[in-house]
C-alpha positions as CSV (number, residue, x, y, z in Angstrom):
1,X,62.3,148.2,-23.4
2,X,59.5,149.3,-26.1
3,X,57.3,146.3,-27.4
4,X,57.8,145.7,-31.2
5,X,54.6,146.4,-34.0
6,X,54.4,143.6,-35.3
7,X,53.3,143.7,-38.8
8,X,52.9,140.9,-42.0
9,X,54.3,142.4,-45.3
10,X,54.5,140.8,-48.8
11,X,58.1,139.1,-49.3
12,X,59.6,140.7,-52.1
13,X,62.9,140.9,-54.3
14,X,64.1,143.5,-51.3
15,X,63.2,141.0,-48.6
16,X,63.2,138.0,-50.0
17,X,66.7,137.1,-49.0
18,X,66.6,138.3,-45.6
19,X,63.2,136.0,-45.1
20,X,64.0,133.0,-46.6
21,X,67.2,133.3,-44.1
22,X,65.0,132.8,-41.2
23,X,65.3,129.3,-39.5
24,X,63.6,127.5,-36.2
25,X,65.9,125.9,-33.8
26,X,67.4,122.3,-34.9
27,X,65.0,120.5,-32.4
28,X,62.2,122.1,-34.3
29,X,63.0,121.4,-37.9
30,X,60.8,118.1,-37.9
31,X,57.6,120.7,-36.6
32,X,58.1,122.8,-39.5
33,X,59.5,123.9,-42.9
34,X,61.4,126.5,-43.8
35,X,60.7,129.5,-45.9
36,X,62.5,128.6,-49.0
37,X,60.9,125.4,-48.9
38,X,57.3,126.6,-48.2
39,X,57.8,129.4,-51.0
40,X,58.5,126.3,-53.5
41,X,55.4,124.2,-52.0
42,X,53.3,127.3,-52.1
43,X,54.4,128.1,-56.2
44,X,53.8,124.0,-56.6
45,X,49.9,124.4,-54.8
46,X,48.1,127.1,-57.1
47,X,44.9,125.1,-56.3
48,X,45.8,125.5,-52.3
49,X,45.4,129.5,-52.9
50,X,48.2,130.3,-51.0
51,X,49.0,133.2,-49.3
52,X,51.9,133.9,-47.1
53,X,53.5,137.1,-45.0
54,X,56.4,137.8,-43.8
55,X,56.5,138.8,-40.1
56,X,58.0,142.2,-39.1
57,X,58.9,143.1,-35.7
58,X,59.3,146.8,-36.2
59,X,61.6,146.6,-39.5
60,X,63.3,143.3,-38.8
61,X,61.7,139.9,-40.3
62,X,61.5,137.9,-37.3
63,X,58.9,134.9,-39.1
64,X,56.9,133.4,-42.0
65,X,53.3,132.8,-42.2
66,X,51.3,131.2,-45.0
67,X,47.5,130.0,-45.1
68,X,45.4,128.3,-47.5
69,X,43.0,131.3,-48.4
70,X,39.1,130.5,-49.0
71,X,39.4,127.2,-50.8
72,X,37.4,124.3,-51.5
73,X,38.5,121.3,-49.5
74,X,39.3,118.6,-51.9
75,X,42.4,116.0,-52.2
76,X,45.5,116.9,-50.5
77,X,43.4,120.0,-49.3
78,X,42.3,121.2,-46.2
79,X,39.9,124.0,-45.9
80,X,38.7,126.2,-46.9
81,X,41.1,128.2,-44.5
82,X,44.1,126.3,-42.8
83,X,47.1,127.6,-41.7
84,X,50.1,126.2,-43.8
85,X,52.9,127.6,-41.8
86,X,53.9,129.8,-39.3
87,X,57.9,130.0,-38.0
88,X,59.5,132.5,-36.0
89,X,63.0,132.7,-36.3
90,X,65.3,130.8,-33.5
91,X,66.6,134.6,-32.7
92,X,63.4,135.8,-32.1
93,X,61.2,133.5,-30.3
94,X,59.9,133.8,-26.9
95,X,58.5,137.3,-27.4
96,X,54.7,136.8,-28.6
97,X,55.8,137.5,-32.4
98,X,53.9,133.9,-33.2
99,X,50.6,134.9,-31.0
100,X,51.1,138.6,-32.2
101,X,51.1,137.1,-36.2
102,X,48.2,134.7,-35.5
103,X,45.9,137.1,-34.0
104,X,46.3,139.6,-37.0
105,X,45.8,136.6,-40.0
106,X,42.8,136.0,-38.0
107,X,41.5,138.7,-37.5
108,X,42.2,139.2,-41.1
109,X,40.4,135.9,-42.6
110,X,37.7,136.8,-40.1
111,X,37.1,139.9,-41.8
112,X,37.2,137.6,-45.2
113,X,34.4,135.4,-43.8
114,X,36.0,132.5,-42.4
115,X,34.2,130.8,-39.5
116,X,36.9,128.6,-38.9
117,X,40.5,128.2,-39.4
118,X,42.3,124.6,-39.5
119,X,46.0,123.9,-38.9
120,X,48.2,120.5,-38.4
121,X,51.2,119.5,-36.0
122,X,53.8,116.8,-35.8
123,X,53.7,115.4,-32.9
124,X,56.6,114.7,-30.9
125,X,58.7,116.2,-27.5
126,X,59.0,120.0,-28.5
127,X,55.5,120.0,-30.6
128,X,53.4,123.2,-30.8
129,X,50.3,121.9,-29.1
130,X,50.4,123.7,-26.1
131,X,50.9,126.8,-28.4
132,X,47.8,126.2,-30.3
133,X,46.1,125.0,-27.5
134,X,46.6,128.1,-25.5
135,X,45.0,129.8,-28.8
136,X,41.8,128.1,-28.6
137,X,42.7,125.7,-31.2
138,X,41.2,122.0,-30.6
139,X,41.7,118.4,-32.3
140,X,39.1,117.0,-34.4
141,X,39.9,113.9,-34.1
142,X,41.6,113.5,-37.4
143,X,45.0,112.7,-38.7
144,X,46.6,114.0,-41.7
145,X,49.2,112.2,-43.2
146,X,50.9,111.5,-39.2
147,X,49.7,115.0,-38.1
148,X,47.7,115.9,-35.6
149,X,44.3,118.4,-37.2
150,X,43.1,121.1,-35.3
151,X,40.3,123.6,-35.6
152,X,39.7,127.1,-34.4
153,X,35.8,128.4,-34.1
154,X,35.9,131.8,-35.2
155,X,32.9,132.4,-34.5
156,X,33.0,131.7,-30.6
157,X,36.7,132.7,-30.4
């Protein structure tokens, strides 16, 4: 079987249906929110600069992305780049669409100028840690509102 290009593309009024369709397994809706949802909290968040991708594998959206781009920490904002989301659809895990995704938004940030890129998880039995972990990410030690805050050096990485 031919591995998938994976590739993150705008969401617009031709996709936008079939992306905001995309849902996680039922043991992982309390690790993250859905696309509707995040498209609302991301129109609510100007000041979070957010940016968000849908993921393609070939020319079927298997996923959702969205980052805080380049902005200044303040309240209620982590930064100045944090990953906000990042779902693949309950159809389409298990096939390195999530590591695939992450590795191009870093690379692209990277190229941007970021140095380092935050993220958060819920803890709890299903979590995403050894996900991130395997990514390089690493816990600073603080807690945001319950969830675990982790840190990628893009600079060693």
């Amino acid at each position: 079987m031919a591995v998938a290009r994976i590739t993150l593309r705008e969401i617009t009024a031709g996709n936008r249906d079939a992306v905001t369709a995309l849902r996680v397994a039922a043991d992982q809706d309390q690790f993250v929110t859905g696309v509707r949802e995040s498209l609302e909290e991301a129109a609510a968040s100007p000041q979070a600069n957010p940016w968000f991708r849908a993921i393609y594998a070939d020319e079927t959206p298997v996923g959702f992305v969205m980052v805080s781009w380049n902005v200044t920490p303040g309240p209620g904002i982590r930064g100045p780049w944090y990953l906000w989301r990042l779902l693949i659809d309950e159809g389409h895990q298990r096939h390195g669409y999530a590591r695939a995704a992450l590795s191009q938004v870093i690379e692209l940030i990277r190229s941007a100028g970021a140095t380092e890129l935050f993220t958060s998880y819920q803890p709890g039995d299903g979590e995403p840690w050894p996900f991130y972990e395997a990514f390089g990410f690493a816990p600073t030690g603080e807690l945001d509102e319950g969830e675990i805050v982790l840190e990628l050096d893009l600079v060693r990485r």
